[in-house]
C-alpha positions as CSV (number, residue, x, y, z in Angstrom):
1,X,0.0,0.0,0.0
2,X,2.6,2.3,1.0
3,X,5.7,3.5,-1.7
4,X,8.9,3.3,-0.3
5,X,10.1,7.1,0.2
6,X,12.5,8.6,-2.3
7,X,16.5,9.2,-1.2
8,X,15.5,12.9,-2.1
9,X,12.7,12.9,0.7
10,X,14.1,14.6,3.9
11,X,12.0,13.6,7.5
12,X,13.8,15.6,10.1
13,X,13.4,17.0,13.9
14,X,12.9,20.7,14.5
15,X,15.3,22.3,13.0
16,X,16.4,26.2,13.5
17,X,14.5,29.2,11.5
18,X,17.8,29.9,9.2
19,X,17.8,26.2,8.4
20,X,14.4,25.8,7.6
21,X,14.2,28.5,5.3
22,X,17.0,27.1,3.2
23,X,15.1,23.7,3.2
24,X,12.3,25.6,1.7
25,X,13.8,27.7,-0.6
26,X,15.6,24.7,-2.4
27,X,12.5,22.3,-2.0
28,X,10.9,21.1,-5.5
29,X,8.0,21.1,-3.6
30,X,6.5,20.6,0.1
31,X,4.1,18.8,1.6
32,X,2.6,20.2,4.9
33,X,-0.5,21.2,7.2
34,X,1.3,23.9,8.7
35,X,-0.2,27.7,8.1
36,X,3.2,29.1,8.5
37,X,4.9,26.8,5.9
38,X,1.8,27.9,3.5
39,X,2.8,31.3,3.9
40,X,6.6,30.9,3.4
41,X,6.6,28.7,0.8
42,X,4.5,31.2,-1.5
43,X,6.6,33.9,-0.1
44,X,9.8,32.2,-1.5
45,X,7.9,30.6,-4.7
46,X,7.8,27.2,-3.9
47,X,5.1,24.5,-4.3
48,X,3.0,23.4,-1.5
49,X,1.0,20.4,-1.1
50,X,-1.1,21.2,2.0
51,X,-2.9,18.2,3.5
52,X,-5.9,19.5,5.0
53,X,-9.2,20.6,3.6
54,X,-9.3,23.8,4.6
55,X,-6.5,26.8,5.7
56,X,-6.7,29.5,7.5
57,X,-4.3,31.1,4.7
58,X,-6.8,31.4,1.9
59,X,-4.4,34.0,0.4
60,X,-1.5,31.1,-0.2
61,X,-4.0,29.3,-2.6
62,X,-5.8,32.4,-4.3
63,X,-2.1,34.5,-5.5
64,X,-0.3,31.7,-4.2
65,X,1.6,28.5,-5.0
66,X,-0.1,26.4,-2.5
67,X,-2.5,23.4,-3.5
68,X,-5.0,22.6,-0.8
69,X,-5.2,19.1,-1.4
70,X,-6.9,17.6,1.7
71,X,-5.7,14.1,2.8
72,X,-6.9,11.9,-0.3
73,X,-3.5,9.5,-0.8
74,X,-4.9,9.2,-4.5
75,X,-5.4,13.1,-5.2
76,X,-1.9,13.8,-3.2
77,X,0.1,11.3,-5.5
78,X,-1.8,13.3,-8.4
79,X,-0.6,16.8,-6.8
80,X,2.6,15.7,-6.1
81,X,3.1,14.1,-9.7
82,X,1.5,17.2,-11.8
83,X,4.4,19.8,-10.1
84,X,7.5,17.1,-10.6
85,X,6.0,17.3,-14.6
86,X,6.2,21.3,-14.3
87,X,2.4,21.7,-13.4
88,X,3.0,24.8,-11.2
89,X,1.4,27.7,-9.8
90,X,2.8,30.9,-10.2
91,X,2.4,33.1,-7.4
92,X,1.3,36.9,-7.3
93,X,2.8,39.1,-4.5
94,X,-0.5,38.7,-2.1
95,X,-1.3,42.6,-1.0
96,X,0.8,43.8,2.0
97,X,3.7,41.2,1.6
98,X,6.0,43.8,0.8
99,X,8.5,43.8,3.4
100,X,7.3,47.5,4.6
101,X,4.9,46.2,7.8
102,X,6.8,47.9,10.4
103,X,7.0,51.1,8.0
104,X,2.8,50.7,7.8
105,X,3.1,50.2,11.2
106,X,5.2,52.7,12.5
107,X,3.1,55.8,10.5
108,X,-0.2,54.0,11.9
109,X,1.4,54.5,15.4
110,X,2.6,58.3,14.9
111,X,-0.7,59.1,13.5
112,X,-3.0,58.0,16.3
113,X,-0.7,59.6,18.6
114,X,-0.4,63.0,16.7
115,X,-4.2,63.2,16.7
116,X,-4.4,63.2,20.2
């Protein structure tokens, strides 16, 4: 029933932030039903397989690259197959991901306090 995992598969502990995010970056593609790994992974233009049937990043799937695929072994296989043939999504910058939140932040801060 179950495929043997590929050499190029990597199951790990917990590993640090920095490490993580090169994992991610030079990923073909990931599978996950983490928010947070939705979010990066579109961020950094990766593929995402998420394995739930619903996310609380709707964003990631709308402008992003990630496939909410729910946790059907049949329609995962499919997912995972269509990217490895070039079947991708190609992500739009979702609004606000711009790097500049703490210079949005800042200027909503200085205004409420200027109109004091």
């Amino acid at each position: 029933m179950y495929k043997e995992l590929s050499e190029n598969v990597i199951l790990c502990e917990p590993i640090g932030y920095i490490d993580f995010i090169w994992l991610v970056k030079n990923a073909a593609l990931i599978l996950t039903d983490s928010g947070g790994i939705q979010e990066e992974s579109t961020f950094l233009e990766v593929q995402c397989i998420t394995l739930r049937e619903n996310t609380e990043r709707p964003i990631t799937v709308e402008m992003g690259t990630n496939h909410l695929i729910g946790s059907d072994l049949k329609k995962i296989d499919q997912a995972i197959m269509s990217i490895l043939d070039g079947k991708i999504k190609k992500r739009e910058v979702p609004p606000f991901w711009d790097g500049k939140a703490a210079e949005r932040i800042c200027e909503t801060l200085v205004e409420r306090i200027t109109k004091r």
